[in-house]
N, C-alpha and C positions, 0 to 999 in steps of 0.2 A: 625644303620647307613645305612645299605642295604636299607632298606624300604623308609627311611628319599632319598635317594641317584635315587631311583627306582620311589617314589612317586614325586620329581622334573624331571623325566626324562618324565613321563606320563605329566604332567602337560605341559611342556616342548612341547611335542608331540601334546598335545592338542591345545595348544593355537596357534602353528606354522598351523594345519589341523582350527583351527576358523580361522585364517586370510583369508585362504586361501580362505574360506567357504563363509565369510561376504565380503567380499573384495568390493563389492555395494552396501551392506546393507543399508548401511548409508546415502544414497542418495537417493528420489522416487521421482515418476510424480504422482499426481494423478488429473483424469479427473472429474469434480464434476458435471457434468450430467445434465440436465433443468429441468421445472416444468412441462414438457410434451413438451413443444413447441419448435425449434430448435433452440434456441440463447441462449448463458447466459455469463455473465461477473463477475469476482470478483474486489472487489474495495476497500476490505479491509479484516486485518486479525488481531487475537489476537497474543498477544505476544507470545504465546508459541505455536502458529498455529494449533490448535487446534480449533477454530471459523474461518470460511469464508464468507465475508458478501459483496453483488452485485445486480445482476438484471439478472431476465432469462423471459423467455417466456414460460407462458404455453399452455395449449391443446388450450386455445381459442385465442392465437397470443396476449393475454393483459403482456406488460412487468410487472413484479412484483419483490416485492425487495424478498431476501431469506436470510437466516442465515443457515450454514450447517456444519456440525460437523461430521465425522467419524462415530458415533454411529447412530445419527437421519438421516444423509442425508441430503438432500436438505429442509427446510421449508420454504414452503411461508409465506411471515409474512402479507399480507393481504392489504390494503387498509387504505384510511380515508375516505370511501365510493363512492370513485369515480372507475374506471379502470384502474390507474394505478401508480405503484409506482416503488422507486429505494433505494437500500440501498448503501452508499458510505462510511462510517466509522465502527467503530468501537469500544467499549473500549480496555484496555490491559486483562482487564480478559474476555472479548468475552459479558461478560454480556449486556451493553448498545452500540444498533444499532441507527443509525442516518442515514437521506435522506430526501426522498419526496416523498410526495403522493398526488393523487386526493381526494378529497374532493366530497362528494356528489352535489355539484357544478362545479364541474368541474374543479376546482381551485390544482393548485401544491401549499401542504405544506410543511412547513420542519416540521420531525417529531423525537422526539425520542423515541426508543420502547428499555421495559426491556419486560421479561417471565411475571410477577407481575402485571406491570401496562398494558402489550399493546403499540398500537401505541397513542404516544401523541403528538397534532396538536401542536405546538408550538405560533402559531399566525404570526401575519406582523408589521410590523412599520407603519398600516395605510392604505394598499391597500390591492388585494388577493392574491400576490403569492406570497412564499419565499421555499425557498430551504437549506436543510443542507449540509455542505458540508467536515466536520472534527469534533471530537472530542477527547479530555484531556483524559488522561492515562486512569484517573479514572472516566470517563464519566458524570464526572459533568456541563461540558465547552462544547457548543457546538456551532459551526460557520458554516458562509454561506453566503448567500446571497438572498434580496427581494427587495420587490416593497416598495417605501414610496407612501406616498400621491399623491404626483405629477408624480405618474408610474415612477420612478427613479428606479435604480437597484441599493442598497446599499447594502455592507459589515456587515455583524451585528455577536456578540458576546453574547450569553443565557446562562443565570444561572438560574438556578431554585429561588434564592432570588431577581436577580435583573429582569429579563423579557431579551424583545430583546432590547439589542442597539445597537445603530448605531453607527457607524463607522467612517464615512463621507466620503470624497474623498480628492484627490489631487490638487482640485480646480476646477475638469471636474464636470460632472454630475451622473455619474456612479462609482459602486465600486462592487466588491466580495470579499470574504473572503474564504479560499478556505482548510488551515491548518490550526492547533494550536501546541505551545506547548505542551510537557508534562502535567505542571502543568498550563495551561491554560490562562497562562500570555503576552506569544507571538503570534499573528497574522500573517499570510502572504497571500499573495490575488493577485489582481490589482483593479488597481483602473486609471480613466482617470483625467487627468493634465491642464493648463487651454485650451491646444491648442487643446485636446481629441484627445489624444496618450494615449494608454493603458501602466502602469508602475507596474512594481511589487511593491509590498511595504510590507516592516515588521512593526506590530503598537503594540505597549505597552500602557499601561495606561498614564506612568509618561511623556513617549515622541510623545504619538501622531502616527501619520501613516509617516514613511519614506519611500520615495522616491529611490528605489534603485536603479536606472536608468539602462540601457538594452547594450546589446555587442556592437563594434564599424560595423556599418554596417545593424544594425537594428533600428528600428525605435516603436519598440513596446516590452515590457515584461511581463510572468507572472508570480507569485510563484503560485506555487502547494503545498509545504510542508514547515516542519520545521523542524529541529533536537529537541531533547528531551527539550536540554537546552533554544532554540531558536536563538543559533551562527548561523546557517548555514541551508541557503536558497536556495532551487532547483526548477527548472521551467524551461522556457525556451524564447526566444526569438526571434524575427518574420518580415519581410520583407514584403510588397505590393506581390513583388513577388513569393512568396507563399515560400520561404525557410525559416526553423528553426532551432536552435541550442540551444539544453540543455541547461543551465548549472548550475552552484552552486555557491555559494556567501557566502563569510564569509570575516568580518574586514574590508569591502569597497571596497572587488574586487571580481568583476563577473567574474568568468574562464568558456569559452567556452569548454564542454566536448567533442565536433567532433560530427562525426556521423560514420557511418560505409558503409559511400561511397557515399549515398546517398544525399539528399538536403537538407533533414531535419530531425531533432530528436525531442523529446521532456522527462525530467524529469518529473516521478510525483511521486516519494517518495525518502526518507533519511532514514537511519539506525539513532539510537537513538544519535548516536556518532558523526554522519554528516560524516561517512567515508566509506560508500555505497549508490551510489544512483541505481534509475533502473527507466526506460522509453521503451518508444518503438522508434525507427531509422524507417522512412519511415512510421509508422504504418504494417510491413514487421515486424523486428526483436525486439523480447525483449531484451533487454540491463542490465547489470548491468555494474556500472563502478567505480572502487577505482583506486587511486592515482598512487598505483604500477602497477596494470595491464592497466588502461587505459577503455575503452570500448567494453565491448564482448559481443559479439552475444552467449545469451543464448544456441541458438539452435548448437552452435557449442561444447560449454562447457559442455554441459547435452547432446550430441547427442544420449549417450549410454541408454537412458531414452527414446528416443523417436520413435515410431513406424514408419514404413517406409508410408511418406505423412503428417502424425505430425507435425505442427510446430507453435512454441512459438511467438505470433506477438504483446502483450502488456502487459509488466510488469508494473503494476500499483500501488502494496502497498508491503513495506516490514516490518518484523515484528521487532522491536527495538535492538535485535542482529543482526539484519542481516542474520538469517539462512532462512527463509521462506520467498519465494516471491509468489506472486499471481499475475494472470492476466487474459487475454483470448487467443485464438488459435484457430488451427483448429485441431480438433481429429478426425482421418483417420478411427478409427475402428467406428466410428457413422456417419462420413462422416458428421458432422454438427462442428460449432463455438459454444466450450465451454470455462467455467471458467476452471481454473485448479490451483494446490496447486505443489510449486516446493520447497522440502526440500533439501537442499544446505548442511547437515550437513558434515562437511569435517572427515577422516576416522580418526583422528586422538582427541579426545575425553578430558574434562577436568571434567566431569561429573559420574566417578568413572566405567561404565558400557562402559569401553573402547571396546569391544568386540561386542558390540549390541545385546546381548542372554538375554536381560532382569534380570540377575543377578549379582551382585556385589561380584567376590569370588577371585579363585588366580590366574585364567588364566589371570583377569584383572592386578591384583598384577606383574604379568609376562612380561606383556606389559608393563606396566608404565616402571620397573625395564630393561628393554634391551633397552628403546627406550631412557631413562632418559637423557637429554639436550639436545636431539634433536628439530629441528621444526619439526611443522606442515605445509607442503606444500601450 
């Protein structure tokens, strides 16, 4: 009974000294550095945030796309013989990247590259240039936008059995494709209308490209993303005037997300659930924004993460829980605008390893057991 009484008291002692210990564990910045050259962006991340996938610059000033992982770093994933490429997607297990690159021509293609195959050119609807711009969980589905025949900018949707198709428009002459669903089935884009006003639109096979039409006071939309399911559409929305406003759309109504003072925001991802988005405000501040909290500046909510001069100015991709976000910035300690990796994990854990020591034992056991029906903040 002593020991049994002695040995909960240790345990006790311990896990109250790990709180105290870890108490930021659970949260990190990290700066993910360029390919030599002083710029790099990320623009996409796997689900478990573990792959980061963008565009940096290296020694010779040629932008280039990268894939970068904790272990390997930063890789340049190379070319389609031209100078210069971009990586914008990603799948959920990090394995298949998608973008654009030059062509020994000169020409931008969309491509997609696995470790196995390499970068592969994808082709055009007809003319030279097309661009990727999102890919399906499982990286089968990949979307964008190119040139048809008659230099048109269309929306197009690649599968490995069927090739590229097209999309078509809203009765303008132009279209992009910009997300997808999950499973590959949902599109969102813009596309221009007969009058060429640019409109967001979601397109399914069985229904076609819809018209999501744009806030009261603007005159222009675009989606950037989808949710997993493909309920719920983020972008943003745009004036002559040069002011923008995020926002998200599900069941036929566009809700404006604000901005955070300034003129303009802009949405360019969703959490799988469609109940986080994140953008940047001004091209100034990274954003994340849910329903209860509203719109925060990254850099106020993470402050204790960031060095003095730091700061967070474009969250671009989030990972399907919503823990990992990625963007770019400016990092103080290199004095240059890099990509950077922000894990949001909140301290409070449902993944057995409550404690973050990398072990699953009874200090965890302890915590679950005192904190048991409370939330998590």
């Amino acid at each position: 009974m002593c020991y049994t009484q002695n040995r909960f008291k240790a345990l006790l002692s311990a896990c109250v000294m790990s709180l105290i210990a870890t108490a930021g564990w659970s949260q990190s910045l990290t700066w993910l550095g360029t390919l030599g050259g002083n710029w790099s962006e990320a623009w996409g991340v796997s689900a478990d945030g573990a792959v980061v996938v963008g565009l940096a610059r290296n020694a010779a000033g040629q932008w280039h796309a990268f894939r970068w992982t904790a272990s390997g770093g930063m890789q340049d994933l190379g070319t389609l013989g031209g100078g210069r490429s971009a990586a914008s997607g990603v799948s959920a297990d990090g394995a298949v990247v998608v973008g654009w690159a030059a062509n020994a021509a000169g020409y931008d293609r969309a491509f997609r590259w696995t470790a196995s195959g390499g970068m592969q050119d994808l082709g055009t609807l007809g003319s030279w240039w097309s661009t990727a711009n999102g890919v399906s969980a499982d990286g089968a589905v990949v979307v964008g936008w190119d040139q048809n025949a008659a230099l048109q900018g269309r929306a197009f949707r690649w599968t490995a059995l069927g090739g590229m198709q097209g999309l078509g428009t809203l009765g303008g002459g132009r279209s992009r494709a910009n997300g997808v669903s999950a499973d590959g089935s949902v599109v969102v884009g813009e596309a221009e209308n007969a009058a060429e006003q640019y409109r967001a639109f979601r397109w399914t096979a069985a229904s076609g490209m819809q018209n999501l039409g744009t806030l009261p006071g603007y005159d222009r939309s675009y989606a950037s993303d989808v949710s997993a399911d493909g309920a719920v559409v983020v972008g943003w929305a745009a004036n002559a005037a040069g002011s923008s406003r995020a926002f998200r759309w599900q069941n036929g109504v566009m809700q404006d997300l604000g901005t955070l003072g300034g003129t303009w925001s802009d949405a360019y991802s969703v959490s799988a659930d469609g109940a986080v988005v994140v953008g940047t405000a001004g091209g100034v501040y990274a954003f994340r924004w849910t329903a209860s909290r509203g719109m925060e500046d990254l850099n106020t909510t993470y402050a204790s993460l960031l060095t003095n001069g730091s700061h967070l100015e474009w969250a671009t991709a989030i990972s399907p829980d919503g823990r990992y976000i990625v963007g770019s910035g400016y990092n103080a300690a290199t004095g240059r605008n890099e990509a950077f990796l922000l894990d949001t994990r909140p301290r409070c854990t449902l993944d057995g390893d409550v404690n973050g020591d990398g072990i699953v034992d009874d200090a965890d056991l302890l915590i679950v057991l005192f904190n048991f029906g409370n939330r998590c903040p």
